[in-house]
C-alpha positions in Angstrom: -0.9 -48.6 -0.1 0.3 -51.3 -2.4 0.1 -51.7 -6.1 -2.3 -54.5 -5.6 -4.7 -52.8 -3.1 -5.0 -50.0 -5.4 -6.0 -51.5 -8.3 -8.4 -53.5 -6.4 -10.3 -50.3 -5.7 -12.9 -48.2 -7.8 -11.1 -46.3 -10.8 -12.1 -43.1 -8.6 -11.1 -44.4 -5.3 -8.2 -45.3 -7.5 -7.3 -41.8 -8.5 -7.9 -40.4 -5.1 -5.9 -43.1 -3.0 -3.0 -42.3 -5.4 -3.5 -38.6 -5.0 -3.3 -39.1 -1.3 -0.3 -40.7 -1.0 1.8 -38.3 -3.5 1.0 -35.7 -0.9 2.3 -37.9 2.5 -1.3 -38.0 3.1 -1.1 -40.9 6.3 -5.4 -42.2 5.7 -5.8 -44.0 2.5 -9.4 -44.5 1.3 -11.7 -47.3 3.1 -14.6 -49.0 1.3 -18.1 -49.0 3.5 -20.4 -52.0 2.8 -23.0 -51.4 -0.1 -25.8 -50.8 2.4 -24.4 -47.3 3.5 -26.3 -44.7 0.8 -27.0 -42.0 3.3 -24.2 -39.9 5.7 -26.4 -41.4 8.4 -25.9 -44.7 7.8 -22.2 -43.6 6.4 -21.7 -42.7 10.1 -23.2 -45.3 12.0 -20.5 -47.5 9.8 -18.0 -45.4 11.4 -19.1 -45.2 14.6 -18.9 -41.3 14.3 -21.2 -38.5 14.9 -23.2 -37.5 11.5 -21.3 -34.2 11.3 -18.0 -35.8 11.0 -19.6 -37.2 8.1 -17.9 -34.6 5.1 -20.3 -34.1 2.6 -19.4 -33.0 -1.1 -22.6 -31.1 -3.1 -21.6 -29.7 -6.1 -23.9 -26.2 -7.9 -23.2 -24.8 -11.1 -22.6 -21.2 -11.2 -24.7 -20.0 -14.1 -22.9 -17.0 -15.4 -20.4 -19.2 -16.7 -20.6 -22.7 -16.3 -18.7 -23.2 -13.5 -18.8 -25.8 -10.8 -18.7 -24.8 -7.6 -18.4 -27.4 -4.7 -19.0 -27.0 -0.5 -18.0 -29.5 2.2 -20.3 -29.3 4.6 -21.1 -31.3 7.9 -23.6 -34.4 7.4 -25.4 -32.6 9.5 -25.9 -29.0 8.1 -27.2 -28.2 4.9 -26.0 -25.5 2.8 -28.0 -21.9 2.6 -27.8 -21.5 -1.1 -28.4 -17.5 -0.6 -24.5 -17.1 1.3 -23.1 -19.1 -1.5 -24.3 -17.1 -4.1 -23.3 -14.2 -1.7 -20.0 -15.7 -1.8 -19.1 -16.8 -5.5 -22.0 -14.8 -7.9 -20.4 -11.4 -7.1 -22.3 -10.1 -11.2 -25.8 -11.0 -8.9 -26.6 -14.1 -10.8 -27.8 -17.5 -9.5 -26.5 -20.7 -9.0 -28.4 -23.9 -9.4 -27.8 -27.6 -8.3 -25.7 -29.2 -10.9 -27.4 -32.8 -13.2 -25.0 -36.2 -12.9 -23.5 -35.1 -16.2 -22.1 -31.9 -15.3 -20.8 -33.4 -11.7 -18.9 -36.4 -14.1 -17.6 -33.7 -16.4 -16.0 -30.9 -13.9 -15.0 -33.1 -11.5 -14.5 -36.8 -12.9 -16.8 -38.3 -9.8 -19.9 -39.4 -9.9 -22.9 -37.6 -7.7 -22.7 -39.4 -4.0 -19.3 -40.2 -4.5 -17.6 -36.5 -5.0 -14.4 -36.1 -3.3 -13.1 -32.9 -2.4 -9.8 -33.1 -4.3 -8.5 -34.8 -7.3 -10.6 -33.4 -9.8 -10.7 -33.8 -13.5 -11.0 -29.7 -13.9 -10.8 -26.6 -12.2 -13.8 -26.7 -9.6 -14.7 -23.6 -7.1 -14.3 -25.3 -3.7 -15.4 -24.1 -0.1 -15.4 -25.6 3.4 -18.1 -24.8 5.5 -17.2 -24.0 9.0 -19.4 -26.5 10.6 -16.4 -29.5 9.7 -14.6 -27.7 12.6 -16.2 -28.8 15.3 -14.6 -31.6 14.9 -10.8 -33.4 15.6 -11.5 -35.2 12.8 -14.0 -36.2 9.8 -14.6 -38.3 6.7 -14.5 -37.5 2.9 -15.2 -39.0 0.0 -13.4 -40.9 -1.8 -14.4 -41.3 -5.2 -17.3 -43.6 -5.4 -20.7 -43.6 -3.2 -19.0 -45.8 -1.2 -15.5 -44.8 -0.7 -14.7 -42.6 2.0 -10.8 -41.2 3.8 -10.4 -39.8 7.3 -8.7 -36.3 8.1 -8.5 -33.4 10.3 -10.9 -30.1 8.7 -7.4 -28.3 9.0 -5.8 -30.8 7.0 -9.1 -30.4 4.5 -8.0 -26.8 3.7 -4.4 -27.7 3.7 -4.9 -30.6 0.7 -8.0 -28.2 -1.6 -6.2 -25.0 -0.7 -10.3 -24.2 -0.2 -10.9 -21.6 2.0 -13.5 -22.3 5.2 -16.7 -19.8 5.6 -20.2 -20.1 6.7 -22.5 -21.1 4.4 -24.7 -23.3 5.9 -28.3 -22.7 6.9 -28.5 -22.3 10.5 -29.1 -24.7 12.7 -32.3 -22.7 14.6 -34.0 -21.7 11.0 -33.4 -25.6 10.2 -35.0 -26.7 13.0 -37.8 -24.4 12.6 -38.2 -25.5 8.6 -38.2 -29.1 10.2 -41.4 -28.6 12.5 -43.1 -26.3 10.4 -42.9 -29.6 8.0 -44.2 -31.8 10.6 -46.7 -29.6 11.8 -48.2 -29.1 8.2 -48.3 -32.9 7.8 -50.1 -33.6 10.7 -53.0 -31.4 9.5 -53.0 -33.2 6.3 -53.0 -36.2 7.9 -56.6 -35.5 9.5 -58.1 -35.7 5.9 -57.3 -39.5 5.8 -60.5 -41.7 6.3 -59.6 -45.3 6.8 -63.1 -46.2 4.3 -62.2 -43.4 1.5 -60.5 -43.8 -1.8 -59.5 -40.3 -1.4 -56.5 -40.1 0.5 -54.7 -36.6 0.5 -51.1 -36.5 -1.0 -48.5 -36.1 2.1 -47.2 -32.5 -0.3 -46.4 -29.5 1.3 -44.9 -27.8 -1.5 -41.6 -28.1 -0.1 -39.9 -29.9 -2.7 -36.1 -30.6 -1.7 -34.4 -33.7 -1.3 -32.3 -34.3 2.1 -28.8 -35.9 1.3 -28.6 -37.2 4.5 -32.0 -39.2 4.5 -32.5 -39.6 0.8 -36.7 -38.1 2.0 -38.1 -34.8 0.8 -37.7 -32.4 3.7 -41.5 -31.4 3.4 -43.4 -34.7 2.5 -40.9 -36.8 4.0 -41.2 -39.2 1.7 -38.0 -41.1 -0.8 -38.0 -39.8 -4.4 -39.6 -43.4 -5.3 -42.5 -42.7 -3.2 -43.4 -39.7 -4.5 -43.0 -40.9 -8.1 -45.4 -44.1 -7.5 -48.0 -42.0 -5.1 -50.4 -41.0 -7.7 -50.8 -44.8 -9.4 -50.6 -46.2 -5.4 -54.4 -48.1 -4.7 -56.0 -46.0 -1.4 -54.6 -48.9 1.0 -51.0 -48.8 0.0 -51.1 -44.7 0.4 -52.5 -45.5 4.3 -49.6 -47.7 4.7 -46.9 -45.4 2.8 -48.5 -42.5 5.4 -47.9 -44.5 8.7 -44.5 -45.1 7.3 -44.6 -41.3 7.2 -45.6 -41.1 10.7 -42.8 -43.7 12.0 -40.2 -41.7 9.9 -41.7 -38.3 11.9 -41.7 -39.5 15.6 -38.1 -41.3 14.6 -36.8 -37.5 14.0 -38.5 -36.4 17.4 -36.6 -38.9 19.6 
């Protein structure tokens, strides 16, 4: 990559592309349109499977402040109890890390984490589920920014070692229906003549990185912050768009 092409880029994107090619890395950074937020839709830009989609999610390890990061598949999440199995040997927790800390240990912004090139000294790991695949995509520095490579390769450049530490894929799919089946009781409270309409809330309270919708509720963090000042016709709309989002995940 030129001089010119690489200041055209993102500072991160920037730092990363330049990283790259000190190391004979042959993939220089790519920049997706604006419209891709989620590894879905970072895929379907592709044209790859979700998996091959490299995700970066960064935990802070709470004995001491450091930041531990794992590079999972788009389509895994990771089982916070084999982490903490893995990098709390004193027993103590870890906890998912605020946009400040991210910026601060590893000079990238939350959505835009790359797996290299870091401001500080960061705890990294490679989940095993990258591979499955010949090849898969990283990011690059910005929420947009993404370079391809081989999982082997992924090791090669972090010097990260690869374990499991992903939730498997059965007890996912299980979490996933329980989910669904829970909402579909709820939804028999909804009268199409009541103000009362019930809240979509299952007490499962975690945000998907892949869809941007709570993996209970299944609803964007927008949604649930506007529910409760919503009139009882917009929450019948915002629970058919529940529905759709539901049967979309069954097909």
């Amino acid at each position: 990559m030129c001089g010119s092409e690489l200041v055209a880029l993102p500072e991160g994107v920037q730092k990363v592309a330049a990283w790259l090619e000190a190391r004979g890395h042959p993939h220089a950074p790519v920049m997706l349109d604006d419209a891709a937020r989620t590894a879905q839709q970072a895929a379907d830009a592709l044209g790859v499977e979700l998996g091959q989609i490299a995700k970066s999610i960064v935990f802070r390890r709470k004995s001491d402040d450091v930041a531990v990061l794992v590079v999972t598949s788009g389509d895994r999440r990771v089982d916070e109890r084999k982490l903490e199995a893995l990098v709390c040997p004193d027993g103590k927790r870890i906890g998912r890390a605020d946009a400040a800390f991210v910026k601060s240990k590893t000079g990238f912004s939350i959505g835009g984490v790359a797996p290299l090139a870091h401001a500080g000294d960061v705890l990294t790991l490679i989940d095993r589920s990258l591979m499955r695949f010949d090849e898969v995509w990283a990011a690059a520095g910005h929420p947009h920014a993404v370079f391809k490579l081989k999982p082997q390769a992924l090791e090669v450049l972090t010097g990260a070692p690869a374990v499991n530490v992903a939730v498997d894929i059965n007890e996912n799919t299980v979490a996933q229906q329980t989910a669904m089946d829970l909402i579909a009781i709820r939804a028999r409270e909804i009268s199409p003549d009541s103000d009362f309409v019930p809240s979509p809330c299952i007490s499962v309270c975690r945000i998907s990185a892949d869809s941007g919708c709570c993996e209970g509720c299944f609803r964007t963090l927008d949604e649930i912050s506007a529910w409760s000042r919503l009139p009882a016709d917009e929450k019948r709309v915002l629970w058919q768009t529940i529905h759709q989002r539901i049967a979309a995940l069954q097909h």
